[in-house]
py3Dmol code that shows the C-alpha trace and the ligand (Angstrom):
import py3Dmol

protein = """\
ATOM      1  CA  UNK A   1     175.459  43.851 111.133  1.00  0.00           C
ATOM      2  CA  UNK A   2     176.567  40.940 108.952  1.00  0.00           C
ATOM      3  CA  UNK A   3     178.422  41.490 105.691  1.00  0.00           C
ATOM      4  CA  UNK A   4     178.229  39.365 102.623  1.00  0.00           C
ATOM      5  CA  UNK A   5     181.508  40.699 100.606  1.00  0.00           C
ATOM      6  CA  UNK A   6     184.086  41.363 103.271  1.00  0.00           C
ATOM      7  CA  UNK A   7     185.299  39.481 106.516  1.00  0.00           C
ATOM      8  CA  UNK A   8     185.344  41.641 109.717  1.00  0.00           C
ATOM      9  CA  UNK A   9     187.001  40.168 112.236  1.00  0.00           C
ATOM     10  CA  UNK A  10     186.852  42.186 115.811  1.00  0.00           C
ATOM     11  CA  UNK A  11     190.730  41.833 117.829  1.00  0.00           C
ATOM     12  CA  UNK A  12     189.177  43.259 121.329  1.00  0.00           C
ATOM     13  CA  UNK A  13     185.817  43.669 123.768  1.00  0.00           C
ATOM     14  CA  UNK A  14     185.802  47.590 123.138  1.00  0.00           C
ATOM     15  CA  UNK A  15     186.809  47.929 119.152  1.00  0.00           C
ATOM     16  CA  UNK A  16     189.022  47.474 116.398  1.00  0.00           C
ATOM     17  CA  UNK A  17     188.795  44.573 113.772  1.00  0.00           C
ATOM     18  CA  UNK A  18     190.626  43.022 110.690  1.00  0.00           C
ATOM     19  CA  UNK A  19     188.702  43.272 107.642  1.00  0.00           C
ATOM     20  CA  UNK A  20     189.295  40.580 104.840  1.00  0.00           C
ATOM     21  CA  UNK A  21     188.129  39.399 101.397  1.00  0.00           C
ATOM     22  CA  UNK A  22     189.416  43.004  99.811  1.00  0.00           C
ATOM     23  CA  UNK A  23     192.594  44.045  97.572  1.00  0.00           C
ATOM     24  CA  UNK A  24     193.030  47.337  97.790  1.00  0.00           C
ATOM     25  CA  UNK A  25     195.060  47.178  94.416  1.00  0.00           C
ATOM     26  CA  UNK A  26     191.646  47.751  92.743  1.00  0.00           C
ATOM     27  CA  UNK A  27     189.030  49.997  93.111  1.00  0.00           C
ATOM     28  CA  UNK A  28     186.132  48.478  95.800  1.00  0.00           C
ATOM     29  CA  UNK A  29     182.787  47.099  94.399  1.00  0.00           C
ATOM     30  CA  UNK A  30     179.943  49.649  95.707  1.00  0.00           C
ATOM     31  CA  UNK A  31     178.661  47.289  98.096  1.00  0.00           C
ATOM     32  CA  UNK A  32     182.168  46.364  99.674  1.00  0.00           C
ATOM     33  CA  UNK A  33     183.030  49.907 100.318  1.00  0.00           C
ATOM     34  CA  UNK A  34     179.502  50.543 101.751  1.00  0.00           C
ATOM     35  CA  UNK A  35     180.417  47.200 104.029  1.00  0.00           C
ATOM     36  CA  UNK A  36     183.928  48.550 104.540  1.00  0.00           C
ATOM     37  CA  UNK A  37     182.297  51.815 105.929  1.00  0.00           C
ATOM     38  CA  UNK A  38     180.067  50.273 107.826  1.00  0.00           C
ATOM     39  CA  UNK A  39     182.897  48.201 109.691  1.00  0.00           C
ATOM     40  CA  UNK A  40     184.617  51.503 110.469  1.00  0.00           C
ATOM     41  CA  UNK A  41     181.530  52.544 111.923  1.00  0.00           C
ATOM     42  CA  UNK A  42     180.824  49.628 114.135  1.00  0.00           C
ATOM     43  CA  UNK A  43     184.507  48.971 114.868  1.00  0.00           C
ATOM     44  CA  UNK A  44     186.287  52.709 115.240  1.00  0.00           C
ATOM     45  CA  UNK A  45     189.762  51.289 114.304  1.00  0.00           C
ATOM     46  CA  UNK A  46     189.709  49.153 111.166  1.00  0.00           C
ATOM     47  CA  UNK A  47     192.761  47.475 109.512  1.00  0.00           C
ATOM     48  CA  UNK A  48     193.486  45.676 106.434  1.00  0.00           C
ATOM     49  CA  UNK A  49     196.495  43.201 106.412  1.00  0.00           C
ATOM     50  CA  UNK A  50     198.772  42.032 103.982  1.00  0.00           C
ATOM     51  CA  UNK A  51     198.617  45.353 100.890  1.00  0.00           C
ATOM     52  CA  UNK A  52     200.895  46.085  98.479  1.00  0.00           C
ATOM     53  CA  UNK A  53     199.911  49.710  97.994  1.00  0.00           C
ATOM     54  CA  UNK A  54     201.361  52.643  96.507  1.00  0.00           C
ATOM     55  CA  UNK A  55     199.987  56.394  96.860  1.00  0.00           C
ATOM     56  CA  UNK A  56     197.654  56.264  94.870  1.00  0.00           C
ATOM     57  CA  UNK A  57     196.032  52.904  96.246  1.00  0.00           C
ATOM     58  CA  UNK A  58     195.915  54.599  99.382  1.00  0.00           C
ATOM     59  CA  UNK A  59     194.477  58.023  98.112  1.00  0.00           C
ATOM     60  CA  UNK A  60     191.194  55.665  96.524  1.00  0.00           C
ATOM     61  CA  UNK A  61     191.092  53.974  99.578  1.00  0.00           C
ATOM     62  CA  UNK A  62     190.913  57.057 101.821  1.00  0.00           C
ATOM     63  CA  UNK A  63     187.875  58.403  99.672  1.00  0.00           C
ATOM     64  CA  UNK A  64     185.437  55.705 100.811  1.00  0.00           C
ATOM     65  CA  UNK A  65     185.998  57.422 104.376  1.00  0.00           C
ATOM     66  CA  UNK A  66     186.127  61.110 103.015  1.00  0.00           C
ATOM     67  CA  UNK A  67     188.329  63.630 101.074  1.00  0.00           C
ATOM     68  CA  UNK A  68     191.696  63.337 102.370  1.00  0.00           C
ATOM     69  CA  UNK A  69     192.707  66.884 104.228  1.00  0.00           C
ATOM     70  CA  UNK A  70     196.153  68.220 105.103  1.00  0.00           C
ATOM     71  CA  UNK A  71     198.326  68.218 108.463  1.00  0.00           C
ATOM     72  CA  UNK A  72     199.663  71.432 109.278  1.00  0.00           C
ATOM     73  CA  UNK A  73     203.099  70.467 110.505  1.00  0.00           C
ATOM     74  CA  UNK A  74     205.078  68.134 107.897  1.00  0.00           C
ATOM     75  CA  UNK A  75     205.682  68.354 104.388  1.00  0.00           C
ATOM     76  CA  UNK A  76     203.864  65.501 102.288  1.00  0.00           C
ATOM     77  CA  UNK A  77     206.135  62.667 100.389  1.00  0.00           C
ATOM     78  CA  UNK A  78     206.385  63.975  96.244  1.00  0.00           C
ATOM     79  CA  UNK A  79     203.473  64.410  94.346  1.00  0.00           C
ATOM     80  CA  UNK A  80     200.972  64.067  97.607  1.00  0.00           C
ATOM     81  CA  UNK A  81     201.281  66.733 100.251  1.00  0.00           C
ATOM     82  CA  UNK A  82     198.930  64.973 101.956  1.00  0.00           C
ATOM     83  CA  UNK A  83     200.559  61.849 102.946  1.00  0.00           C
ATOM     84  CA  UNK A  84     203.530  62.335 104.839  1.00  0.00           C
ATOM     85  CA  UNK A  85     206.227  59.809 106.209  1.00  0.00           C
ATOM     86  CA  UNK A  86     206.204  58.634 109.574  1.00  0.00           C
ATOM     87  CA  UNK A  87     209.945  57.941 110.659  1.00  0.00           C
ATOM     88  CA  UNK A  88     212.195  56.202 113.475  1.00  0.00           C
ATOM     89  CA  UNK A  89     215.430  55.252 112.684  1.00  0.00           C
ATOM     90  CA  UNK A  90     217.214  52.962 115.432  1.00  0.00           C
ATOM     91  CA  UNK A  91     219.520  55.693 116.816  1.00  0.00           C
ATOM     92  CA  UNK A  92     216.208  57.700 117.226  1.00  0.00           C
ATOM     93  CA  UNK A  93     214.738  58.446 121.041  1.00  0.00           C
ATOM     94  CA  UNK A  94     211.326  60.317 120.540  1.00  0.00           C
ATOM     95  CA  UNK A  95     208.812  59.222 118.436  1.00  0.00           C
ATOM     96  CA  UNK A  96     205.524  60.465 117.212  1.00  0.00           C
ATOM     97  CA  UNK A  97     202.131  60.458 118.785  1.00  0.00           C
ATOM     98  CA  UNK A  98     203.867  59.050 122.002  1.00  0.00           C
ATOM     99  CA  UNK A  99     200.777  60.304 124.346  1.00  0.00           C
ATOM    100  CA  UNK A 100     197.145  59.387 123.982  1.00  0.00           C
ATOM    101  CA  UNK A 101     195.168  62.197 121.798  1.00  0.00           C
ATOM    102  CA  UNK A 102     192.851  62.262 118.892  1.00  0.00           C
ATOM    103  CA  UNK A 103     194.119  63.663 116.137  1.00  0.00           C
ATOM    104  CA  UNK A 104     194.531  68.011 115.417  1.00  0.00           C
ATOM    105  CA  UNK A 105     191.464  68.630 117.584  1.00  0.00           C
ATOM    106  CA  UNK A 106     193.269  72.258 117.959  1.00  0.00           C
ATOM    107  CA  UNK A 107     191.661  72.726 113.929  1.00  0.00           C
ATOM    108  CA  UNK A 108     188.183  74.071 113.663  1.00  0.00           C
ATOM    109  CA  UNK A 109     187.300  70.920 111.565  1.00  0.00           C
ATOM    110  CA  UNK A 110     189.966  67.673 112.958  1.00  0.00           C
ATOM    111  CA  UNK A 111     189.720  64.658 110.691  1.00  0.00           C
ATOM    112  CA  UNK A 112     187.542  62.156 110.575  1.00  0.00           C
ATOM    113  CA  UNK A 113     190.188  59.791 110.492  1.00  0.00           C
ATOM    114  CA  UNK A 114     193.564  58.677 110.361  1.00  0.00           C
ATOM    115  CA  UNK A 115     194.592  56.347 107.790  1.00  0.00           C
ATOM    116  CA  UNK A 116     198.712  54.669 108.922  1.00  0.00           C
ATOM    117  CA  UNK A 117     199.937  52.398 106.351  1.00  0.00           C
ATOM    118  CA  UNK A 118     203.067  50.059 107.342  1.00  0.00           C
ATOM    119  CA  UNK A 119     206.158  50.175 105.110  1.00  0.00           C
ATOM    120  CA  UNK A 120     208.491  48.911 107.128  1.00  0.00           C
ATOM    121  CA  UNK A 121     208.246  47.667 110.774  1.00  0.00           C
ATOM    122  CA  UNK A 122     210.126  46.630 114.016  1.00  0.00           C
ATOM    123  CA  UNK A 123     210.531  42.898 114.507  1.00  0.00           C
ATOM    124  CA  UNK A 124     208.409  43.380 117.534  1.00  0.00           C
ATOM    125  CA  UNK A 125     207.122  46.346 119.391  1.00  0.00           C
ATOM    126  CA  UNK A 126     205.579  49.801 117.915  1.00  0.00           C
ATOM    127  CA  UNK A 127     202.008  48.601 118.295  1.00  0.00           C
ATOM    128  CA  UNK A 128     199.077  51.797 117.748  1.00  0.00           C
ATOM    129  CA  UNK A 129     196.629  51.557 121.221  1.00  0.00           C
ATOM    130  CA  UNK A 130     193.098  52.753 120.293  1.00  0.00           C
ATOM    131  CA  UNK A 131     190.307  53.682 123.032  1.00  0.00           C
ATOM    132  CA  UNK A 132     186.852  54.185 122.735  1.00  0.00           C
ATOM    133  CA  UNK A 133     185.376  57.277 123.449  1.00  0.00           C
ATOM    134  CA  UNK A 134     181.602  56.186 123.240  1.00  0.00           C
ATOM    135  CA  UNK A 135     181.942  53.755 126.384  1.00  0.00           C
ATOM    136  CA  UNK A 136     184.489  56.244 127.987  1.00  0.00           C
ATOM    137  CA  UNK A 137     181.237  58.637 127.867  1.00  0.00           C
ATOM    138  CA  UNK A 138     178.869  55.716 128.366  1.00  0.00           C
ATOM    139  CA  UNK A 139     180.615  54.574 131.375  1.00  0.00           C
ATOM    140  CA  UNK A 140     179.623  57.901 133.426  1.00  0.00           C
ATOM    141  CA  UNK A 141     177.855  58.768 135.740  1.00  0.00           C
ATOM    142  CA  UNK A 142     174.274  60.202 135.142  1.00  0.00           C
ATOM    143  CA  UNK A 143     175.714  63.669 137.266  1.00  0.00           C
ATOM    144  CA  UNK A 144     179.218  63.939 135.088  1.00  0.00           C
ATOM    145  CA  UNK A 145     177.373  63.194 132.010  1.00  0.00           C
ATOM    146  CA  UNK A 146     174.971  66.066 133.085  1.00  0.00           C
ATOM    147  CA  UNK A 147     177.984  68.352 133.633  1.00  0.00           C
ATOM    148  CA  UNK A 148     179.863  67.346 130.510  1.00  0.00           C
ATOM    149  CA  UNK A 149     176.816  67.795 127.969  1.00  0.00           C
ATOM    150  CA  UNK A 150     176.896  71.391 128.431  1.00  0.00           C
ATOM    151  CA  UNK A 151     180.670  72.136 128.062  1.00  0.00           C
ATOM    152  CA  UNK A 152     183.203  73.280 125.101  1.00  0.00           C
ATOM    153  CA  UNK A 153     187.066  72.327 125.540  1.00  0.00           C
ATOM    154  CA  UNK A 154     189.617  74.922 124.419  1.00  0.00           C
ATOM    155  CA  UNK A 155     191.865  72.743 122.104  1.00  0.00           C
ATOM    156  CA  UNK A 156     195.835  73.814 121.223  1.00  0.00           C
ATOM    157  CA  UNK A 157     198.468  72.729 119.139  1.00  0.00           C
ATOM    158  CA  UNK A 158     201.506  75.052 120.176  1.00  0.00           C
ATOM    159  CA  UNK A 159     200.206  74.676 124.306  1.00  0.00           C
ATOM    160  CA  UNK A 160     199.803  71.315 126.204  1.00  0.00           C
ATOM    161  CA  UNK A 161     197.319  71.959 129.133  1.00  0.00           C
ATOM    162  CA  UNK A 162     199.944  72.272 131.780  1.00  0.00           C
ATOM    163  CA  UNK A 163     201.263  75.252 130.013  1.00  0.00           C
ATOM    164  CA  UNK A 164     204.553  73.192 128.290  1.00  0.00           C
ATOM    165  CA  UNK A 165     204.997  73.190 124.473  1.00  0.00           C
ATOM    166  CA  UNK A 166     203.247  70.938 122.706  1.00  0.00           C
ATOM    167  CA  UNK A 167     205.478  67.140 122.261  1.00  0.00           C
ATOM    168  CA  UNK A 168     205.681  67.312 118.393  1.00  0.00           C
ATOM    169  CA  UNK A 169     208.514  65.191 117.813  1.00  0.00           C
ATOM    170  CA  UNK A 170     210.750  66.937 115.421  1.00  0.00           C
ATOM    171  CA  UNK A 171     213.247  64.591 113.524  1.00  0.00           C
ATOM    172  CA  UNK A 172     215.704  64.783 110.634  1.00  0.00           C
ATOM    173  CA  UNK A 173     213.592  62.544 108.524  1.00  0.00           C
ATOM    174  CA  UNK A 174     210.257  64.602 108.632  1.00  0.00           C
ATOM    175  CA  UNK A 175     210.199  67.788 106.537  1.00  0.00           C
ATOM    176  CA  UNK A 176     208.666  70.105 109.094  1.00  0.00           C
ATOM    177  CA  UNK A 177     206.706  73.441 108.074  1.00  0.00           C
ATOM    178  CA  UNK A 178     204.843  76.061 109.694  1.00  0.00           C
ATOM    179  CA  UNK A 179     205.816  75.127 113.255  1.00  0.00           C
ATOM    180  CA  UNK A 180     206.519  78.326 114.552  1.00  0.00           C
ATOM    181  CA  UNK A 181     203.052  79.116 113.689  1.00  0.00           C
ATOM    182  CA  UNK A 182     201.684  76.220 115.878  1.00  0.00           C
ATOM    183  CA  UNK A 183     200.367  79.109 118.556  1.00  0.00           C
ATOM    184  CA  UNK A 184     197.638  80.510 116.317  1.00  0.00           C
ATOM    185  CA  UNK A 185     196.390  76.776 115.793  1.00  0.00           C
ATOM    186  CA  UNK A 186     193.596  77.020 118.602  1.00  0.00           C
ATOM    187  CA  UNK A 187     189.515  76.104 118.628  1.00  0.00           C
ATOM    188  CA  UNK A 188     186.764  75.193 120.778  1.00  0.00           C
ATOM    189  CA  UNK A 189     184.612  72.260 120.364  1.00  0.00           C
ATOM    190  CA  UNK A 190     182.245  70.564 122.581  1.00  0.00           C
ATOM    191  CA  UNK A 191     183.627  68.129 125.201  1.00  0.00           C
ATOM    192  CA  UNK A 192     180.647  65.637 124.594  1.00  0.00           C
ATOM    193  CA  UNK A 193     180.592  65.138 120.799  1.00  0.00           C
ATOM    194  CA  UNK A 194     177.928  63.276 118.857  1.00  0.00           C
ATOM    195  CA  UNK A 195     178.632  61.245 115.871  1.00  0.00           C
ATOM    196  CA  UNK A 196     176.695  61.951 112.666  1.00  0.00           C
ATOM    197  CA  UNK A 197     177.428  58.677 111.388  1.00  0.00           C
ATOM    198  CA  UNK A 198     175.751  56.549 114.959  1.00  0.00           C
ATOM    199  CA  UNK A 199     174.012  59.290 116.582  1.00  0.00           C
ATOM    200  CA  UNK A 200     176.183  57.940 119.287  1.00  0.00           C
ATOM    201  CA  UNK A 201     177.929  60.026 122.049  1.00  0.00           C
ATOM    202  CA  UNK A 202     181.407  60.348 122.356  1.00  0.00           C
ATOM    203  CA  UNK A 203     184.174  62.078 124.816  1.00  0.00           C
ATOM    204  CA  UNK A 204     186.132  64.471 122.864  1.00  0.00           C
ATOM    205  CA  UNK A 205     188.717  65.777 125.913  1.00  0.00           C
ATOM    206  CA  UNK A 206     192.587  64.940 125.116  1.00  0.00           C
ATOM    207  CA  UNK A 207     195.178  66.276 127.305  1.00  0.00           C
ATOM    208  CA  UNK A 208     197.621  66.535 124.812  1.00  0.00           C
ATOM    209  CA  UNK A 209     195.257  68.990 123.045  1.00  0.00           C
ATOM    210  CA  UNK A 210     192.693  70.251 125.499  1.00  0.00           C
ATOM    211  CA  UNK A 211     194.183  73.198 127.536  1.00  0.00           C
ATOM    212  CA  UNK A 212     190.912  74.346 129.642  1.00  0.00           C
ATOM    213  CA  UNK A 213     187.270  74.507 129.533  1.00  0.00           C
ATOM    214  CA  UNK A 214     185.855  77.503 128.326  1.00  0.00           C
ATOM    215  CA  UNK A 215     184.807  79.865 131.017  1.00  0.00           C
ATOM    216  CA  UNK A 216     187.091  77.823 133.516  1.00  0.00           C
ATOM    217  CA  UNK A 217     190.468  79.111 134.674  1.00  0.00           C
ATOM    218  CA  UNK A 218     193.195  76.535 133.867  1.00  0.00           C
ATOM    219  CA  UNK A 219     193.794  75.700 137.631  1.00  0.00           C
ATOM    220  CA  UNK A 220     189.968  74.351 137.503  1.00  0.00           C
ATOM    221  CA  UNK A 221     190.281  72.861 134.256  1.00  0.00           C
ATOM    222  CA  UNK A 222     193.470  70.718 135.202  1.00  0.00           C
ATOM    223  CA  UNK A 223     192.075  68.048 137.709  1.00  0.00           C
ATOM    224  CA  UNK A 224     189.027  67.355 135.656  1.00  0.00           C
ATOM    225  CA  UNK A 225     191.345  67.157 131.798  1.00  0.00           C
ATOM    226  CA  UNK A 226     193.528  64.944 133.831  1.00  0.00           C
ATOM    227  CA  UNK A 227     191.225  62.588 135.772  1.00  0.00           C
ATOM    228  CA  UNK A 228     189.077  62.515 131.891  1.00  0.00           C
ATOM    229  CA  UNK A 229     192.333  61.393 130.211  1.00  0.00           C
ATOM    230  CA  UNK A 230     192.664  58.707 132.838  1.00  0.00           C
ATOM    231  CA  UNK A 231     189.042  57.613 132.446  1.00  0.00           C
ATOM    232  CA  UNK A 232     189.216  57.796 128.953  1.00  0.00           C
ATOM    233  CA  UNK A 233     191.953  54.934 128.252  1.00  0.00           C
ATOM    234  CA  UNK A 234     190.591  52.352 130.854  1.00  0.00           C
ATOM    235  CA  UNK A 235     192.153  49.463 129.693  1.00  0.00           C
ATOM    236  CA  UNK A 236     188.549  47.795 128.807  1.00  0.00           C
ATOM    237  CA  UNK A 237     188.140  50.655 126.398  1.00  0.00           C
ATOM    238  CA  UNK A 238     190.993  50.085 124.417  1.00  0.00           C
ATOM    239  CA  UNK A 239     192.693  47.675 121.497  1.00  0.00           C
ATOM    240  CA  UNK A 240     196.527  47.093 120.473  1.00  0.00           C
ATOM    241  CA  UNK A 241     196.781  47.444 116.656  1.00  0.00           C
ATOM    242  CA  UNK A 242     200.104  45.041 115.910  1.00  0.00           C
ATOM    243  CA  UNK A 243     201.937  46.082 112.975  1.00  0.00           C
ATOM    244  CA  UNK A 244     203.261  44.380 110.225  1.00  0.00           C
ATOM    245  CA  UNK A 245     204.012  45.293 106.563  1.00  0.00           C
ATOM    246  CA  UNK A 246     201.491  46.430 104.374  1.00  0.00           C
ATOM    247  CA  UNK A 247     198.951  46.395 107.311  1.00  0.00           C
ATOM    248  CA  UNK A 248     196.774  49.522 106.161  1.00  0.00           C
ATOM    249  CA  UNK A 249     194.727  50.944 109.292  1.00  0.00           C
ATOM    250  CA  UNK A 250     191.908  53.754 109.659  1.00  0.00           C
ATOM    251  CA  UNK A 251     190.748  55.263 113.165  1.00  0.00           C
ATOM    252  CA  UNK A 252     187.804  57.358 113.429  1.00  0.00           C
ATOM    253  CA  UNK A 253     189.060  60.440 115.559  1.00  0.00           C
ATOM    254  CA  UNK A 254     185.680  61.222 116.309  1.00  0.00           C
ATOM    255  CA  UNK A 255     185.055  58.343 119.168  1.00  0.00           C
ATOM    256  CA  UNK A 256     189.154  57.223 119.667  1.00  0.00           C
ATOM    257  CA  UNK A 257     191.339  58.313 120.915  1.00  0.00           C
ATOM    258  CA  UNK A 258     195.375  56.716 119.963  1.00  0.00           C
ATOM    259  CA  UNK A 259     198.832  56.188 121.252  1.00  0.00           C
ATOM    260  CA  UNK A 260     201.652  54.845 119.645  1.00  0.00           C
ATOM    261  CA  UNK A 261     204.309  53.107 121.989  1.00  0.00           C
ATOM    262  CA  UNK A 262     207.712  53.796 121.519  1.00  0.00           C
ATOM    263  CA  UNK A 263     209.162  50.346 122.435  1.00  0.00           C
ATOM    264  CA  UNK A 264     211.384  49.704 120.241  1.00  0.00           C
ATOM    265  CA  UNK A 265     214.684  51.662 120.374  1.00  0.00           C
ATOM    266  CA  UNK A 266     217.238  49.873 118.107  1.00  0.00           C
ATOM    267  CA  UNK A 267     214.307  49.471 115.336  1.00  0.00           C
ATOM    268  CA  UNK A 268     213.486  51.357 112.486  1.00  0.00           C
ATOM    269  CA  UNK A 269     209.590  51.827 112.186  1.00  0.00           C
ATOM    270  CA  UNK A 270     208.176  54.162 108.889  1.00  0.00           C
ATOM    271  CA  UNK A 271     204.505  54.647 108.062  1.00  0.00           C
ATOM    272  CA  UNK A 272     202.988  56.471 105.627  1.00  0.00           C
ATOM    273  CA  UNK A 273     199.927  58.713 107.173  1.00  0.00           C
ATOM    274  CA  UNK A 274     197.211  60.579 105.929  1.00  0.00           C
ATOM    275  CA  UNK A 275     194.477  62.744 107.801  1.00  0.00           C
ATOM    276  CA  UNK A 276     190.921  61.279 106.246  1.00  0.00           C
ATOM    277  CA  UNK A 277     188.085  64.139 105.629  1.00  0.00           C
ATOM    278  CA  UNK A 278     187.584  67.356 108.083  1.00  0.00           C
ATOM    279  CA  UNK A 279     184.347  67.621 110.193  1.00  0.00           C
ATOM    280  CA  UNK A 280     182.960  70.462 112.506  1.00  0.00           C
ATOM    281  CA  UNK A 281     182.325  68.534 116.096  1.00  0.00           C
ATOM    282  CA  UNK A 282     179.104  68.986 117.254  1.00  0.00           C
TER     283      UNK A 282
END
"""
ligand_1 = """\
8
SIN
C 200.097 59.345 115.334
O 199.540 59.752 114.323
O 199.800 59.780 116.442
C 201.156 58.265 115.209
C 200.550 56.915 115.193
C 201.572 55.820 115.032
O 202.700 56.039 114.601
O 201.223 54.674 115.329
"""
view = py3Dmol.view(width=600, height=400)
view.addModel(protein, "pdb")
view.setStyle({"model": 0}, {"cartoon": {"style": "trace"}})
view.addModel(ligand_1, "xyz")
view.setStyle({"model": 1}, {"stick": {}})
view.zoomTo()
view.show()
């Protein structure tokens, strides 16, 4: 596709690109959020560098994606209970998201996407990984495709699939709420998803998330989850996103999957986040 009002600039083989020629200060012309659209489309993982945005810059700019929806777990920053604060402080171990997943797929409708924007950043290190679930799918063969069409994942947010509680990092700086409640977060949506946007076919299996196949015992689900998760983040199917301030990113959850390294003990890292739209998997 070629675009007239933006630059789209692609930073891997498999997805992800810098978009240019927009100021997210101001409201988008029609046809630059149409072309900004389309680049998340075509790209998955889409960032913007070099913003000086405050909530409500962000809140426009997550509507030309979709409504922006809640996260169960963490209390919003004031006035927007949707965007919370994502924060490591140097003395901190865990962080968040430290395991590839797509986002909440224990919800009956996950986001569409996943909008980070970078307040302050490490000097180096705390780079987002993105993976492509379209050529993780793709990639198959004709007989696990076959097998794969036809099932639904059992997704959980208080579970991990080898029966451990879930790895929500908890910290001091995060305003937690409704964790205890994380065991009644559970769904089922189909393993092979298809994208309404590209018509396009996606893997939708997370270990993080995915605790069995439906009609499977766990012991059967476990080999197949794990060698999926493996095939899933091939390193041809995936992208770094690097960091720096005022870099605003979205991910489409519905064909990537993410993983944010935690490489950089001694660093303080805080982004803002904010889940984009909710959509029924089919
Ligand atoms: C997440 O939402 O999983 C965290 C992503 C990040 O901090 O890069």
């Amino acid at each position: 596709m070629s675009y007239e009002t933006i630059t789209v600039k692609p930073i891997a083989g498999a997805l992800g690109a810098e978009i240019g020629g927009v100021d997210l200060r101001e409201p988008l012309s029609n046809q630059q959020a149409a072309e900004v659209h389309q680049a998340f489309l075509d790209h998955c993982a889409i960032y913007v560098r070099d913003q000086d945005l405050g909530p409500e810059d962000i809140m426009r700019y997550a509507r030309y994606f979709a409504e922006p929806s809640d996260y169960p777990f963490v209390e919003g920053i004031p006035g927007y209970p949707q965007i919370f604060e994502l924060r490591k402080e140097p003395e901190m171990a865990d962080n968040v998201g430290g395991a590839w997943h797509s986002d909440t797929t224990y919800l009956d409708k996950p986001p569409v996407g996943t909008m980070l924007y970078a307040r302050e950043v490490p000097a180096y290190g705390g780079d987002t990984m993105v993976a492509n679930q379209y050529l993780a799918y793709e990639a198959l063969s004709d007989g696990m495709k076959r097998m794969l069409d036809g099932l639904v994942g059992v997704y959980s947010a208080g579970m991990r699939r080898d029966g451990g509680r879930s790895g929500r990092a908890e910290n001091k700086y995060m305003k937690m709420k409704g964790t205890e409640e994380a065991e009644k977060y559970i769904a089922e949506h189909p393993v092979v998803r298809t994208h309404p946007g590209t018509g396009r076919k996606a893997l939708y299996v997370n270990n993080r998330h995915t605790i069995r196949f439906k009609g499977w015992t766990d012991e059967e689900s476990r080999p197949l989850i794990d060698w999926l998760q493996v095939h899933c983040t091939r390193p041809e199917f995936t992208a770094r996103i690097r960091w720096e301030k005022g870099t605003i990113t979205i991910w489409d959850n519905r064909c990537c999957q993410h993983f944010a390294i935690n490489d950089y003990t001694g660093q303080r890292r805080v982004l803002w986040r904010l889940p984009v739209g909710a959509e029924l998997p089919v």
